[in-house]
Structures are given as C-alpha cells and as structure tokens.
N, C-alpha and C positions, 0 to 999 in steps of 0.2 A: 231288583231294588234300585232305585235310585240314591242322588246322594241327598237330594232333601229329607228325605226318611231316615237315611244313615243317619246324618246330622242330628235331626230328632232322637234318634235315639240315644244317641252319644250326649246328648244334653240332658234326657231325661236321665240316665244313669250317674249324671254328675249328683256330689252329697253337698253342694254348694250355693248358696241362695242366687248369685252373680257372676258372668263372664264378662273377659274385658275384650276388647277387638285384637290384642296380642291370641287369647285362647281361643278364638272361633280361628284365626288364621293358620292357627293350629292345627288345628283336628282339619281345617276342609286343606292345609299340606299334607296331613298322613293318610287321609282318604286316597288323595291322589296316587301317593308312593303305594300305597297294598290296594288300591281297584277292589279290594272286598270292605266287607262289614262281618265279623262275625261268621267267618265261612263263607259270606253270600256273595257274589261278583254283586258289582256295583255297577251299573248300565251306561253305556255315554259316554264314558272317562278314558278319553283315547289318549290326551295329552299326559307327560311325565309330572309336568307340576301345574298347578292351576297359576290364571292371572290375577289381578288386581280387579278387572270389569269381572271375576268368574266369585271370587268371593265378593264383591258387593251384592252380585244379582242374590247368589246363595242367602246372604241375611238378610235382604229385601225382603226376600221370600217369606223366612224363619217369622221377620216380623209382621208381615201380609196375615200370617198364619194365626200368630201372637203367641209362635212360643218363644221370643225374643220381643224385649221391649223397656225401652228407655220411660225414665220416670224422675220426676223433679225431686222425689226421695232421695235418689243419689243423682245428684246435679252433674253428670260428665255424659257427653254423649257416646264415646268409648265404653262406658260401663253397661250392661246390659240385665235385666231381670227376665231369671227364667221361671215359664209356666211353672205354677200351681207350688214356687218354693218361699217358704218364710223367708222375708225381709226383714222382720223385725228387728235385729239383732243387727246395729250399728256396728259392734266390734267384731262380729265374723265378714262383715262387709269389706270394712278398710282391709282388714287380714286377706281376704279374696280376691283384692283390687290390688294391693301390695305385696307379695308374694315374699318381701325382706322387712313388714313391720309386723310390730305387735304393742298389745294393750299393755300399759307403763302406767307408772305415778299413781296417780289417787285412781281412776279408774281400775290399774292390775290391785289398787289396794281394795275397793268396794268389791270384785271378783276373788280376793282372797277372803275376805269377811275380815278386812284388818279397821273399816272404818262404819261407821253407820249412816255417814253422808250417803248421799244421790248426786254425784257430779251431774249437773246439766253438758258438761263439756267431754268430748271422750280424747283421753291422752294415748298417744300415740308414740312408737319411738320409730326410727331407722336408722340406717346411716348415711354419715353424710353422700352431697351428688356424686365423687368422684368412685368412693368407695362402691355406690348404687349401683354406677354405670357398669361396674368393674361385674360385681356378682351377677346381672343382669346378663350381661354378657358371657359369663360361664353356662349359667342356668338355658338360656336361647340355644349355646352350644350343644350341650347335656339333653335335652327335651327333644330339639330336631335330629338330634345328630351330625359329629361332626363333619362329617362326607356330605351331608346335604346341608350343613350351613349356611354356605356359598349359595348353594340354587334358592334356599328360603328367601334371602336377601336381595338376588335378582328378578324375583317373584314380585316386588314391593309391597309385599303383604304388612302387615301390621307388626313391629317391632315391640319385646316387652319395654316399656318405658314408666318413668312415675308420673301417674296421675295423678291430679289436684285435685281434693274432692274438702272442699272449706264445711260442708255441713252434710249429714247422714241423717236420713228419716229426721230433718230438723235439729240436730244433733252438734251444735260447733264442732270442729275438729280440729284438737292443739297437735301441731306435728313437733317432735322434737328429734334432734338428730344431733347422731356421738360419734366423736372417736372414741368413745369405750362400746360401741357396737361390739356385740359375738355373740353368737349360735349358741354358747351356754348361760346367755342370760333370759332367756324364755323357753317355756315347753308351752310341746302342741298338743293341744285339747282333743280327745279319744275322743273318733267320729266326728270330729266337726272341725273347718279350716276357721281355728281360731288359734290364735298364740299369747300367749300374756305371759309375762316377766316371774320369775322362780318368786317363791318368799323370801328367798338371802337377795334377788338384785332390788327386789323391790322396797326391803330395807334400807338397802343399798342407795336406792333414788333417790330416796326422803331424807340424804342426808346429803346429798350432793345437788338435788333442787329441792328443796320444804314448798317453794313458792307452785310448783305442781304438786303438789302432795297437801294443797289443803292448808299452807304456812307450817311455819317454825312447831308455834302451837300445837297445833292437832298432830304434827309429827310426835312431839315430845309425847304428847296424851298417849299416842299406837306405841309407842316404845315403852309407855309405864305397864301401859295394859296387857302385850302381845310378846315383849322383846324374852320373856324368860322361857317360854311355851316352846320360841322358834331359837333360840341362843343360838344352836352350834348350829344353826342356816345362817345367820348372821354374820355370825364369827368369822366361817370358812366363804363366804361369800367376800367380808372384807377383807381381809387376811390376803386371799387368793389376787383378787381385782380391784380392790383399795388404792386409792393414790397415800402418801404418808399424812397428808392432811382429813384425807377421810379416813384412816385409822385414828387418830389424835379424835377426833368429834363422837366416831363410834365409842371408843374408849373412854372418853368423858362423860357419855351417855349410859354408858350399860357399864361400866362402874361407880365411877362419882357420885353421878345421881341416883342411880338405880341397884347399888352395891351389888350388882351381882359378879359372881367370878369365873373367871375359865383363864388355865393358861396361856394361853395364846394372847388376850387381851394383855396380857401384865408384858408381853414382848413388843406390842404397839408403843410402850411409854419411851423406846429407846426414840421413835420421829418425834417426841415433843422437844423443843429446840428454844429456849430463854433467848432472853432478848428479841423474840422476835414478833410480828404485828397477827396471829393469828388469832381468827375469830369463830365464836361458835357460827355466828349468822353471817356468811360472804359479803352478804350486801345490805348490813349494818354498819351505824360508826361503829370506832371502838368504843368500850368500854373500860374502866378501871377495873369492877367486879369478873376478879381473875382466877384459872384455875391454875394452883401453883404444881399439881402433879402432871396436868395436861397442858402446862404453859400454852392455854386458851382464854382467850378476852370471853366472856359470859356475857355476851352483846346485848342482852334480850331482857325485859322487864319479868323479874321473879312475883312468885303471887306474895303479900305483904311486904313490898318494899313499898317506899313512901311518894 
C-alpha cells in the first residue's frame, strides 16, 4: 500500500464533513511514525518523519484525485471538503474547523427549539486568543504525542491555529469570545463533531448578551414561554456560573415577572445592592421604573406604558 491510499482511507473513515491543513499534517506524521495502515506496511516511507515538500505533494495529490478540495462555501484555503460528505451544515463546519468553539446565543437557541426564528447569522463562541493558544497547544501535545512534539514542529508541518472563516455556505459568522469559556458550557452532539451550549448556559447567554439572542424582547418572550419547563437548568446554571449581576436579572426575570419559585433564587436577592446604578438592559439609559426587590432600573419599554 502506498501512502496516498492510506491517506484515502483515513479520510474516508473520518464522520466529519471537513479537514483543516493542522489534521492532514496529522495523519501524513503518524503514517510516518507506524510505516503501516491497518496492519498493512506502507511502501516508500524510509524517512522517520515526513517534510514540508512531502505533505504538499501528498494533498496535491489528495486533491488531483478530488478527494480533497477547497470550495468558496467555506472561504479559508486551509479548510478542506472531503469526497462524497454533507457540507450543508454550517454549525458542524465551524465546530470541525475550531476544535474549542461551539454553537451559542440565538443559534444554540433555534437548535434547542427555544425560538421560532431562522437566524440568517450563525453564533458562535470561544475563548479568548490567549486562552486559544494555551488549549491549542495542549491538544497538538495530547494528539502527536509528547516525545514527538519536538520533531512535529521541526517538520514545519501545519500547526493547530484559528482560522477565520467570516461566512459558511453563505452563512455570516458572528464569533464571540469569553472569559466565561468552559468545557461545561456545551455538550457534544452523539455522531456528529458538533457542539452547542447546554440549555442552563444558553439561558445563561440571553441574559448576559440579549443583543445575540435576538434582543432584550424575544429573550423576555423565551423565558415567559420555556423558563418553567427548564427552571432547575437555569437555576443551577446561574447559581453555579453567574456573575452577582446576572443572578440579580435572572431573579428578576424568573420571579418578579414570571412568579415562579425555587429556593436557590430567594438566596440571589442577598447581590441585590440599593443605591446602586444596576440595569436590567447593560447598554440601556437608566431608568426610574425600578425593581425595589431586585434593586434593578427596568430599562426597557413595558407593553402599555405610554
């Protein structure tokens, strides 16, 4: 067997629409280190680790073939579409491209059935660059292994890095990026490299960005309709990862408004804090219409007020 067939085959058995030039670099370095496939010696492969001319010629190849091949659906030359796999799906894309995002805000809400919209735009989260770099570079370690680290790197092959990809199948793509990034605010989608935000963080979002989520509005609406169903997701999400200011908003929302109870909320009222400038809407004026249990300015025009 050669290794262009290897290759082939190791892409045919990926469950993934797209590769990025970090995962081809991949697989044609562990080719090198085990010289088989599947039991099979691999013919040719005298050197310890491949070059830089050894994986260009290889996906030259790949794409000579067209089981590799770049497409103005995902705009990055780094990204690649493999033979004969659905593209359709913008949000397994970004997720297969970015290996530390996932589907957030009004899009994880239209994927949980919390809104009836169609976002034209697909929301996206990460973490910031520094924190990026940081996991990037565990994951590279973790993958190659660390005894060959070193040699992947002097190899000049293709490093994981983030790619920019502004629009998917015609698809805008709003990136947003937290220091409240963590691994337990999204699960991953059984069979398919997709990730999208729990129902407690994605409650969660809508009340720390509305202006992703569709505005203030249609948050309020998902919480009249959806917040009793999912309560103690909500609760234990903010409770857990809440700042005191998005406990105060939660609590104003899923009591005040919407009388509903659980203990846990009634222990949120100790961060509401008098005297001071806090607003249901961030980046609202104040207002005078206050809430005197959740010492909260109620920024936002109620239905019959004048």
């Amino acid at each position: 067997m050669d290794i262009r067939t290897a290759l082939t085959l190791e892409l045919g058995d990926l469950h993934q629409p797209v590769v990025t030039s970090y995962h081809l670099g991949l697989l044609v370095f562990r080719l090198y280190q085990t010289k088989t496939y599947r039991g099979e010696p691999i013919a040719r492969l005298s050197k310890s680790y491949p070059e830089r001319s050894d994986y260009r010629r290889f996906v030259g190849n790949l794409e000579r073939l067209g089981v590799l091949r770049n497409t103005t659906a995902v705009p990055n030359k780094e990204v690649f579409i493999l033979l004969g796999k659905d593209i359709s799906s913008a949000e397994e894309i970004a997720c297969c491209v970015d290996p530390f995002t996932y589907v957030s805000h009004l899009s994880a809400m239209e994927y949980h059935g919390l809104t009836d919209r169609f976002p034209k735009t697909l929301f996206i989260t990460a973490p910031p660059p520094v924190r990026w770099s940081q996991l990037a570079g565990e994951k590279m370690r973790k993958e190659i292994g660390g005894e060959f680290y070193l040699s992947y790197l002097d190899t000049h092959l293709p490093r994981l890095r983030r790619l920019r990809l502004p629009k998917i199948n015609r698809k805008s793509v709003s990136l947003y990026t937290t220091v409240h990034y963590d691994l337990g605010a999204y699960l991953s989608i059984q069979d398919k490299t997709l990730r999208v935000s729990t129902i407690g963080r994605t409650f969660l979002d809508m009340i720390r960005e509305p202006d992703l989520c569709g505005g203030i509005y249609h948050v309020l609406d998902v919480y009249a309709e959806h917040a009793l169903r999912y309560l103690r997701l909500i609760v234990d999400k903010v409770d857990r990862h809440g700042s005191p200011i998005d406990k105060v908003r939660a609590g104003y929302i899923l009591e005040e408004r919407l009388k509903l109870e659980h203990p846990t909320i009634a222990t949120w009222r100790a961060y509401a804090k008098r005297g001071g400038s806090r607003k249901l809407l961030a980046q609202a004026d104040y207002s005078p219409h206050f809430s005197e249990t959740w010492c909260l300015s109620i920024n936002i025009d109620e239905p019959g007020e004048p």
